[in-house]
LOMIVO-576596 format. One record per residue (C-alpha): residue in three letters; x, y, z. Coordinates in nm, 4 decimals. Layout:
BEGIN
r, x, y, z
ALA, X, Y, Z
...
//
This chain:
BEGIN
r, x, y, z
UNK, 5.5463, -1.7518, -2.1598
UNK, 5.2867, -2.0327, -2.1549
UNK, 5.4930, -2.1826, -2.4666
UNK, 5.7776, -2.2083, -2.2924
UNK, 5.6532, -2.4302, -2.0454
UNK, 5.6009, -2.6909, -2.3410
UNK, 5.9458, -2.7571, -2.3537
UNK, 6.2249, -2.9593, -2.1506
UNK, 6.4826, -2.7130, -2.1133
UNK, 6.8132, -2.8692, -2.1996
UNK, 7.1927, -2.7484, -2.2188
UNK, 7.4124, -2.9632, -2.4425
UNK, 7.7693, -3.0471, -2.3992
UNK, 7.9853, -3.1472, -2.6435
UNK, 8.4266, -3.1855, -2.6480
UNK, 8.5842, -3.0494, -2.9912
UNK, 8.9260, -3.2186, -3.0763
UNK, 9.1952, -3.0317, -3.2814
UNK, 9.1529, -2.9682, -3.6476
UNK, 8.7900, -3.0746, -3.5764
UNK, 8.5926, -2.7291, -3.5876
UNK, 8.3984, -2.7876, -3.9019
UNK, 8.2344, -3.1552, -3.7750
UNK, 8.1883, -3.0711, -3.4586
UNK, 7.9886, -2.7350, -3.4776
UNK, 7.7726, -2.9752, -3.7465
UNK, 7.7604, -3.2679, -3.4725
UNK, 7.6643, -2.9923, -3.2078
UNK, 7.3589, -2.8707, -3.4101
UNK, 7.2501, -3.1875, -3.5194
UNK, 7.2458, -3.2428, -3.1609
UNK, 7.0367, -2.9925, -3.1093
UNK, 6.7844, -3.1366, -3.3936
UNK, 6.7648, -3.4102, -3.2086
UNK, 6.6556, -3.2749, -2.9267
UNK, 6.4122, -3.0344, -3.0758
UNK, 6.3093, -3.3933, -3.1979
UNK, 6.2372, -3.5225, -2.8566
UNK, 6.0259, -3.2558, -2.7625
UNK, 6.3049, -3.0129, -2.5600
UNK, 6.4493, -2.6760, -2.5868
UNK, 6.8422, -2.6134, -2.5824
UNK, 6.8826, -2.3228, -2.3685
UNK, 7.2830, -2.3006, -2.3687
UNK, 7.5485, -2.5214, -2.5593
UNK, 7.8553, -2.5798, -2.3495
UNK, 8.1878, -2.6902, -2.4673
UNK, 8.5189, -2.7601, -2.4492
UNK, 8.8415, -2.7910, -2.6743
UNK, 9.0210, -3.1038, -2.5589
UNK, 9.2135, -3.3910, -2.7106
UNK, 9.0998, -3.6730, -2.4532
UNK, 8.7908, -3.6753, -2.2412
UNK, 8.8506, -3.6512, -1.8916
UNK, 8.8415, -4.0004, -1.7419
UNK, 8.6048, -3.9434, -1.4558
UNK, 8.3210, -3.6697, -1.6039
UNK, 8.4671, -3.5653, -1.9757
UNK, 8.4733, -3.2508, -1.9246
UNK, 8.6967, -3.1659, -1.6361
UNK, 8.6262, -3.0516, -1.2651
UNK, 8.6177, -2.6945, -1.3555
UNK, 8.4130, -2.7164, -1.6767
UNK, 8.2000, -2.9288, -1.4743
UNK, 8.1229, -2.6654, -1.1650
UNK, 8.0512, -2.4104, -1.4771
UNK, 7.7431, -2.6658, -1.6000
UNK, 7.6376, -2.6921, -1.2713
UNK, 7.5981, -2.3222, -1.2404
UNK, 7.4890, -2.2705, -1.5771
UNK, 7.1800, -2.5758, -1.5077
UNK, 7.0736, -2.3738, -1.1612
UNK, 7.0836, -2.0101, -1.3476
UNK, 6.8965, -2.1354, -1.6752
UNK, 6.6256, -2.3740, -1.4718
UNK, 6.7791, -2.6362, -1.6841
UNK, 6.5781, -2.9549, -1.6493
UNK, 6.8433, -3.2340, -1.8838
UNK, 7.2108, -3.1741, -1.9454
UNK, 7.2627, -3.3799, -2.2804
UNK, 7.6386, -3.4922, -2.3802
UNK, 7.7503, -3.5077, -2.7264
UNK, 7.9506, -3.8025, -2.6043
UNK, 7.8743, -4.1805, -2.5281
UNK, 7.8590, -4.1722, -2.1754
UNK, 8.0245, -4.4507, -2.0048
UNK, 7.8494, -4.5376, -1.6857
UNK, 8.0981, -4.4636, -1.4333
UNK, 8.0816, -4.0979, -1.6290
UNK, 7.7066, -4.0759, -1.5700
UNK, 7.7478, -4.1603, -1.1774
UNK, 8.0369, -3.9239, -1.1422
UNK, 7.8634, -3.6434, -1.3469
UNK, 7.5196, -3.7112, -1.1366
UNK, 7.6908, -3.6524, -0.8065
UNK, 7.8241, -3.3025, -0.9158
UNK, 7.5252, -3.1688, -1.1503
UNK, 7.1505, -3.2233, -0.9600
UNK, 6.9831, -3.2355, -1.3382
UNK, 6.9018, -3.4965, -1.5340
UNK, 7.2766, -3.6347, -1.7641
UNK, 7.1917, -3.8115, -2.0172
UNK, 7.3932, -3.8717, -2.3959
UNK, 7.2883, -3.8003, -2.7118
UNK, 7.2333, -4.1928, -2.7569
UNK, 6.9622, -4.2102, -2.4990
UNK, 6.8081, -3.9042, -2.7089
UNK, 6.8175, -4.1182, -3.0455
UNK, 6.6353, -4.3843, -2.8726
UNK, 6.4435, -4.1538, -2.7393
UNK, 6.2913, -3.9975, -3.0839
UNK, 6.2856, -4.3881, -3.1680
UNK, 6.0424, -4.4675, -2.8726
UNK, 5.8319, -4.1526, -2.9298
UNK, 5.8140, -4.2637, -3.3438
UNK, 5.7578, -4.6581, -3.3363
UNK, 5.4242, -4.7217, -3.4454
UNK, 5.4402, -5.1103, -3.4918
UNK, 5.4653, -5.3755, -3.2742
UNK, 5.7879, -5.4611, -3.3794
UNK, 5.9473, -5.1065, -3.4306
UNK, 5.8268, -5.0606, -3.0106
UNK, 5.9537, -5.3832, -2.9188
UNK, 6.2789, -5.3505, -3.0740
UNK, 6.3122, -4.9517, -2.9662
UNK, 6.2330, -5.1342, -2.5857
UNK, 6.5186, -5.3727, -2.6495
UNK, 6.7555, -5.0893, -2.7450
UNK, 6.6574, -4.9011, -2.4426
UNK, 6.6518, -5.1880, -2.2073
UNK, 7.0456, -5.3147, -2.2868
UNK, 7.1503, -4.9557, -2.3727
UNK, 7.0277, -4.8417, -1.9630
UNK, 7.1372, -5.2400, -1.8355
UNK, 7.4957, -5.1874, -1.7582
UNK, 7.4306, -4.7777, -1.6653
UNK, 7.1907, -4.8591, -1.3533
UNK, 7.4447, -4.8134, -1.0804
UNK, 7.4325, -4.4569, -1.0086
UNK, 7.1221, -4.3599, -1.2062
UNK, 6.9938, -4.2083, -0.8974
UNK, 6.8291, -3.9156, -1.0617
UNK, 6.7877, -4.0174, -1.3702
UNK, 6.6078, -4.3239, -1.2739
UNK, 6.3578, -4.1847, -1.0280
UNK, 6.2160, -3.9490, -1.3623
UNK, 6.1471, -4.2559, -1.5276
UNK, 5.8591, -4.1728, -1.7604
UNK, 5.9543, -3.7878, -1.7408
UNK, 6.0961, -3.6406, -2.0251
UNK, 6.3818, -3.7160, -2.2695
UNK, 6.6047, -3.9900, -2.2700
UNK, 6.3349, -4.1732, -2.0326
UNK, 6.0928, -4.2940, -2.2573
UNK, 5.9672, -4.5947, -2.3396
UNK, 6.0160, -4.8673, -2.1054
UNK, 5.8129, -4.6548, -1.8773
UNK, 5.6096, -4.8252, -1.5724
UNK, 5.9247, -5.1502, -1.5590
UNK, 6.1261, -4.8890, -1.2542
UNK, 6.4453, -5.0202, -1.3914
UNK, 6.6463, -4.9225, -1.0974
UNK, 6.4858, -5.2328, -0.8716
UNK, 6.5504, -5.5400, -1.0242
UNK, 6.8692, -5.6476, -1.3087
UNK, 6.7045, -5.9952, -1.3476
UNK, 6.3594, -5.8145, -1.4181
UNK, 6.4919, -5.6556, -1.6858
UNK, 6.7380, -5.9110, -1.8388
UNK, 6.3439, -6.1104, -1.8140
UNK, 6.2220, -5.8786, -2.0434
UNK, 6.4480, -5.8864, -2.2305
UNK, 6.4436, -6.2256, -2.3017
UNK, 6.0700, -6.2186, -2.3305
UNK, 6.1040, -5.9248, -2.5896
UNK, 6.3448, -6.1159, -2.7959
UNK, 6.0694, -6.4348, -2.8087
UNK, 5.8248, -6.2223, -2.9374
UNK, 6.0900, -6.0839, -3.1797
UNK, 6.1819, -6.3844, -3.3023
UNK, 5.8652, -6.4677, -3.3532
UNK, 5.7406, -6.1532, -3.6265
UNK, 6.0640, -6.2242, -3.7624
UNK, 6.0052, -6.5955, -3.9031
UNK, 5.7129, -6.3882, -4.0198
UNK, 5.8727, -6.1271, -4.2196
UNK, 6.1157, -6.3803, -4.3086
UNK, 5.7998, -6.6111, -4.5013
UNK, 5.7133, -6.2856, -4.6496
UNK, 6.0341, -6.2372, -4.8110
UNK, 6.1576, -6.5977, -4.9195
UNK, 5.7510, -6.5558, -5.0969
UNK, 5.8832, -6.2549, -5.2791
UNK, 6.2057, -6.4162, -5.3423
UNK, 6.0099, -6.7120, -5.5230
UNK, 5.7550, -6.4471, -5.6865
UNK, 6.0802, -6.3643, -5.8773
UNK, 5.9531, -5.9963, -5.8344
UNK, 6.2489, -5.7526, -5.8412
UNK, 6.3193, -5.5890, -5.5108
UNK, 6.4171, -5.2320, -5.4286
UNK, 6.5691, -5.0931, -5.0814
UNK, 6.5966, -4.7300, -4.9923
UNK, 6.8402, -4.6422, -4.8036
UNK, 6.9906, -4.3085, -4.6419
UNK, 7.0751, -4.0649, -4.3909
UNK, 6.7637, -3.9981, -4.1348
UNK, 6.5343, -3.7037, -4.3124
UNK, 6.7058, -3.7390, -4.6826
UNK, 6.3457, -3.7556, -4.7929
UNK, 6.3046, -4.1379, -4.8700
UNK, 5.9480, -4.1634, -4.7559
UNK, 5.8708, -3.8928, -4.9655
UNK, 6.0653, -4.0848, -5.2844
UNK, 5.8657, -4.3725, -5.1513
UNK, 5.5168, -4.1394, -5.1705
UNK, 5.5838, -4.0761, -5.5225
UNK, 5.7217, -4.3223, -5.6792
UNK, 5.4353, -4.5714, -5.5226
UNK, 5.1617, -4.3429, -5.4639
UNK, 5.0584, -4.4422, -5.1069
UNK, 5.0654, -4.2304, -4.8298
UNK, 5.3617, -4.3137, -4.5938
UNK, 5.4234, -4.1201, -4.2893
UNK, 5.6417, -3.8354, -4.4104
UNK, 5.7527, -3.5107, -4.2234
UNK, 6.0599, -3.2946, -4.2202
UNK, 6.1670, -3.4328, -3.8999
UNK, 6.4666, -3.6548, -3.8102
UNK, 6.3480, -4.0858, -3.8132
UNK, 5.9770, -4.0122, -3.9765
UNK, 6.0145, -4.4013, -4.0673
UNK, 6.0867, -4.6391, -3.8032
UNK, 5.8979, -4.9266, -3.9392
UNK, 5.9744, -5.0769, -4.2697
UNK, 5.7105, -5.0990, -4.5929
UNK, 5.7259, -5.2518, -4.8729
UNK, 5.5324, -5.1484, -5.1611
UNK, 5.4563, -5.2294, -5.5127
UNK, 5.5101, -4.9767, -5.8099
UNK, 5.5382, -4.9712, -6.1864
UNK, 5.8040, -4.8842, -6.4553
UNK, 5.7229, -4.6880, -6.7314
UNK, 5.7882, -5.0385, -6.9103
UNK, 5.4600, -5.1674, -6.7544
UNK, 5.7246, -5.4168, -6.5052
UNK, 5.6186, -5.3926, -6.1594
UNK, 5.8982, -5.3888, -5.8806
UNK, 5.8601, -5.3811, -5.4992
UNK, 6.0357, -5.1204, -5.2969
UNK, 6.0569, -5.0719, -4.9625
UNK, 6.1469, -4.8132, -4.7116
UNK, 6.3649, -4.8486, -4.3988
UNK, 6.4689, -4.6606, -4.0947
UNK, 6.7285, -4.3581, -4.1413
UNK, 7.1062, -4.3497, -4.0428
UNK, 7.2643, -4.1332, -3.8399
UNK, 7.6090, -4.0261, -3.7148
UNK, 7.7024, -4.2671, -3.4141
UNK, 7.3927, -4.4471, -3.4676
UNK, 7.4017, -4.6519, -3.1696
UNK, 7.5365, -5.0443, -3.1577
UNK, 7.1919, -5.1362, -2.9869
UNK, 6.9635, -4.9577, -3.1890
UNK, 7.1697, -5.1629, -3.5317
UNK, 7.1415, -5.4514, -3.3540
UNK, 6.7923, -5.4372, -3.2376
UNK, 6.7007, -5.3259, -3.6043
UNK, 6.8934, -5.5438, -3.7988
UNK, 6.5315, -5.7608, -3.8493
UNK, 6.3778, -5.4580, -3.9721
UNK, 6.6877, -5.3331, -4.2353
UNK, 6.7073, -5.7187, -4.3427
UNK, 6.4142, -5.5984, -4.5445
UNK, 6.6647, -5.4567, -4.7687
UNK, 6.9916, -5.6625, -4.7279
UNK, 6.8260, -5.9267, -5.0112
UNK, 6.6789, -5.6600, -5.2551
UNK, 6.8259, -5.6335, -5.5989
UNK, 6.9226, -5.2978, -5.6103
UNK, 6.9711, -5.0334, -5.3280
UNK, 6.8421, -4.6738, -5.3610
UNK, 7.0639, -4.4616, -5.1624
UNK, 6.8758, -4.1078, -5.1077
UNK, 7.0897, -3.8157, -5.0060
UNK, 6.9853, -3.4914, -4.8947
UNK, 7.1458, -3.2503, -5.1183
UNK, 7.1265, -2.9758, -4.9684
UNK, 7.2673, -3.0628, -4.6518
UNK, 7.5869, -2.8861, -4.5015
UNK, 7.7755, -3.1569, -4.4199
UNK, 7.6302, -3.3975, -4.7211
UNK, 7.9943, -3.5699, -4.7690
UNK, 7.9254, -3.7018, -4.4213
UNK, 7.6249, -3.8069, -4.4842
UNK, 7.7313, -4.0635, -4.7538
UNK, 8.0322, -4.1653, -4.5765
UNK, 7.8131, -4.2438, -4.2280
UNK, 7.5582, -4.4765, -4.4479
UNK, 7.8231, -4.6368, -4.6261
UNK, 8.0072, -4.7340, -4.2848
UNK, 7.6996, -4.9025, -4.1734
UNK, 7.6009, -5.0701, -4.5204
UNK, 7.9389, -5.2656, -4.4921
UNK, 7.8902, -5.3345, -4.1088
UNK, 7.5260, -5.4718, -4.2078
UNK, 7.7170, -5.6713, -4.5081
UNK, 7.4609, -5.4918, -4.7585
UNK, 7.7997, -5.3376, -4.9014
UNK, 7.8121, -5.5657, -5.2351
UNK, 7.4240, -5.4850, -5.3083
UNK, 7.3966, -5.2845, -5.6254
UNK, 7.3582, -4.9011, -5.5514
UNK, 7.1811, -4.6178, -5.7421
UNK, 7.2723, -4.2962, -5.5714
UNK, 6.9891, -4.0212, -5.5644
UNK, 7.0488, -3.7080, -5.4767
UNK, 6.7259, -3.5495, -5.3670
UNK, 6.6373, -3.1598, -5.2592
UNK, 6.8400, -3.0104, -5.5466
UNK, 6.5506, -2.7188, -5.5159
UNK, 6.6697, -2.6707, -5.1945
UNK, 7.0428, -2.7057, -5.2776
UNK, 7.2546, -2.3771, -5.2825
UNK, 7.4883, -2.4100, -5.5791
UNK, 7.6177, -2.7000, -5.8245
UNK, 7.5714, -3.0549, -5.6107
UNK, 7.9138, -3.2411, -5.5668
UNK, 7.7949, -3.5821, -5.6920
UNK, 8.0756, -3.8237, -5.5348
UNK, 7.8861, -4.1230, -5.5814
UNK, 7.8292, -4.3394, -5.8985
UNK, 7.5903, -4.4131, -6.0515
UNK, 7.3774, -4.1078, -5.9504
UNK, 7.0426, -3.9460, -6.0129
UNK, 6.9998, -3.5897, -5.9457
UNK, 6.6362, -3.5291, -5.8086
UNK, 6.3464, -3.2714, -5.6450
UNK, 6.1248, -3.5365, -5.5179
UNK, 5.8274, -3.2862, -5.5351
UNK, 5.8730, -3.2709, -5.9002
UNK, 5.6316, -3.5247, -6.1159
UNK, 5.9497, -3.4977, -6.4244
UNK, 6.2450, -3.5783, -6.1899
UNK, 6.0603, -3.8912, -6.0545
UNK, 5.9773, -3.9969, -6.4346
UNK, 6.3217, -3.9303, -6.4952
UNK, 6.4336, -4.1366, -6.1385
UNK, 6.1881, -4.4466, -6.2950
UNK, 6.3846, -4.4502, -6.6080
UNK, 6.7314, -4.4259, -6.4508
UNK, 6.6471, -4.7104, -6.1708
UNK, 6.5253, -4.9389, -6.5007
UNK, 6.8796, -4.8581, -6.7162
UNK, 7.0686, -4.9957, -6.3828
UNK, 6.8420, -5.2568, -6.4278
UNK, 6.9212, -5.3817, -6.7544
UNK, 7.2849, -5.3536, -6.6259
UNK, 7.2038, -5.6416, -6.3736
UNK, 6.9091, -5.8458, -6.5715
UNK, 6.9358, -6.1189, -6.8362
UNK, 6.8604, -6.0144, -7.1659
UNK, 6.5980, -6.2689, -7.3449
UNK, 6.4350, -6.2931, -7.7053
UNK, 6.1197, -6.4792, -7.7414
UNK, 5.8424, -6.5309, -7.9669
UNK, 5.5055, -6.5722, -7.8576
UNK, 5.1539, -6.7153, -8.1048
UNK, 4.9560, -6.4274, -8.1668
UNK, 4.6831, -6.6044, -7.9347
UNK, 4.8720, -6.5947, -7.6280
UNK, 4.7912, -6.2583, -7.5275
UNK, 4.8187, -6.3539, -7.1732
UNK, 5.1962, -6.4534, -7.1691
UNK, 5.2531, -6.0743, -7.3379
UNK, 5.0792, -5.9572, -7.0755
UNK, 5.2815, -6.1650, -6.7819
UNK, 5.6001, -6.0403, -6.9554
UNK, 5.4993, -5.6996, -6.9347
UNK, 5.4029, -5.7407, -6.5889
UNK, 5.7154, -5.9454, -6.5043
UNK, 5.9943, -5.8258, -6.6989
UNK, 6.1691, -5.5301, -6.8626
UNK, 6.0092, -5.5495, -7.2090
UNK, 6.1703, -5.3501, -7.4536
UNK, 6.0600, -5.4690, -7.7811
UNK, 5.7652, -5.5519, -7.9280
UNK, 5.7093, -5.6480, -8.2915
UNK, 5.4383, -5.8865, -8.4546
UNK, 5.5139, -6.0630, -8.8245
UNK, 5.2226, -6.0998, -8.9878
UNK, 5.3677, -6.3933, -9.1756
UNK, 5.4145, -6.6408, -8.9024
UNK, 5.1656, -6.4955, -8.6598
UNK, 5.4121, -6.4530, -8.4163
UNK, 5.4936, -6.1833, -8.1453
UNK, 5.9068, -6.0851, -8.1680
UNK, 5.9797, -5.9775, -7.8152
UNK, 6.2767, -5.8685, -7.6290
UNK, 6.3564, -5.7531, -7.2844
UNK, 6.5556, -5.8270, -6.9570
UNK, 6.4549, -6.0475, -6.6506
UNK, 6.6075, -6.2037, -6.3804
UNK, 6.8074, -6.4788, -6.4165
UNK, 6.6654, -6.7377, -6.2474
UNK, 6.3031, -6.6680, -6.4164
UNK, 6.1176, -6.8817, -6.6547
UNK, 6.1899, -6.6424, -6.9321
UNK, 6.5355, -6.6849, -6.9475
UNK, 6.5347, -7.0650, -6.8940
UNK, 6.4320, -7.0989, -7.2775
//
């Protein structure tokens, strides 16, 4: 009994539209995921089969005297709605149901506020919070008086949003300073990398397709990774080597989700610029997941409304030890991957450097036997591919691929 007590018990409620069985029994139990996520227990699912949500509380005034019930019987401390709730929904809902309504938006941002370890990721989770709440105050009654107790109320914590609009559009502004501020920042950082002519990878995918864990591997560091939904708020880049000897940078970014809300893109757009200059995109998909079609289709929808569309993609399907049965690869090019296994990532470094070549300059050289050091920069620098010495002239033959606007393909 004591465990129970650990959790926030929570019923979700969710509306399934005709023909829509299949995606909404997987948005229901990602739902509940995400709430497992943010630290609660669902202790009934409630729904209803409907083509249009009811204008005033979604569900309907019967449906919505059966959650009130159901919230007294089951001790039911959060009613969470698969919906965006608008705010006139949450004020209508809160004066019929005497629990906590909240959407499964506020429960994103809620895992988002309970993960962000850097400055940045909390300030930009706040932000999210802070204009995601804004426009919902009137008739937060409830809600607003738990502030700082339990899901879908974390974060912004001791700033008792309910007193003051100008307080909060304050912060606000105050939070985007300081944003601005790491950003010019991160933005040095890049246009350095840029310059460095260093090619740049971005991973990219669908929250828990196991990119930190690609990331792990492929780099050997040891990023936060955990088979939990957003493990990686905060972006890192890292450096790591080709079986060629060329080093690339690669860097991780925060996972996608179904209905990912508008704040939380706009808040993190900073943080997924990281990727929106690389060279080449690595887009890691959970194989094994139900409703993996979805998956692809949800981070390709937000790649074109981040303009990151056009970037050169490498597909990776990862998990295929955990996949049940042949895996459907949609996407091209692809890479078919167990991220635990030492071969598949050898086999992930090779097929990352043939895109590559697809997207480099080729270049022939030839180097005096004495300068060791530019062999050595090439190797470093560029996909070298050839290497052959003539004893004759004294002369290194070499051929490879770079980038295009790099010294070795200027000559």
């Amino acid at each position: 009994m004591e465990q129970e007590k650990e959790y926030e018990k929570v019923i979700i409620v969710g509306i399934e539209k005709q023909h829509e069985e299949e995606a909404f029994r997987y948005s229901m139990d990602e739902l509940e995921q995400l709430v497992e996520n943010a630290g609660g227990k669902v202790v009934a699912q409630l729904s209803q089969k409907r083509e249009h949500i009811d204008r005033k509380t979604v569900i309907g005034k019967g449906k919505v005297n059966e959650l009130k019930h159901l919230a007294e019987e089951l001790d039911a401390q959060t009613i969470v709605f698969n919906q965006e709730l608008s705010p006139s929904h949450v004020r209508n809902l809160q004066e019929e149901v005497e629990t906590k309504v909240i959407d499964r938006i506020q429960v994103i941002l809620d895992i988002f506020a309970l993960r962000a370890r850097s400055k940045e990721g909390r300030l930009q989770v706040q932000l999210a919070q802070l204009s995601y709440i804004l426009p919902r105050l009137a008739g937060q009654g409830i809600n607003m008086s738990r502030l700082g107790a339990g899901i879908g109320t974390r974060g912004p914590g001791e700033t008792k949003l309910e007193t003051d609009r100008r307080h909060i559009q304050r912060q606000m502004t105050d939070i985007k300073k300081e944003l601005k501020k790491i950003e010019a920042h991160r933005e040095r950082s890049r246009e350095q990398r840029k310059q460095s002519n260093i090619f740049q990878i971005g991973l990219i995918g669908y929250t828990n397709a196991g990119k930190s864990t690609i990331l792990n591997q492929l780099t050997d560091s040891d990023t936060y990774q955990k088979d939990q939904l957003f493990a990686t708020l905060d972006p890192l880049t890292r450096k790591f080597e080709l079986p060629s000897g060329m080093e690339v940078t690669i860097t991780d970014t925060v996972g996608f989700i179904q209905d990912l809300p508008t704040q939380l893109i706009e808040a993190f757009k900073s943080t997924l610029e990281e990727s929106s200059d690389v060279d080449l995109l690595l887009h890691v998909v959970d194989a094994s997941a139900d409703n993996m079609e979805a998956h692809e289709q949800t981070v390709l929808s937000l790649l074109n409304e981040l303009d990151m569309g056009g970037i050169p993609t490498l597909t990776v399907y990862n998990k295929r030890d955990l996949a049940e049965g042949p895996i459907k690869s949609s996407l091209y090019p692809n890479c078919i991957i167990s991220a635990i296994e030492e071969e598949d990532i050898e086999s992930l470094k090779e097929t990352i450097a043939e895109e590559m070549r697809k997207m480099l300059e080729p270049y022939q050289l030839e180097i005096p036997s004495q300068r060791g050091d530019i062999l050595v920069q090439l190797r470093k620098q560029t996909l070298l591919d050839r290497q052959l010495f003539d004893e004759e002239t004294q002369l290194y033959f070499v051929e490879g691929y770079a980038k295009k606007e790099s010294k070795w393909t200027q000559k």
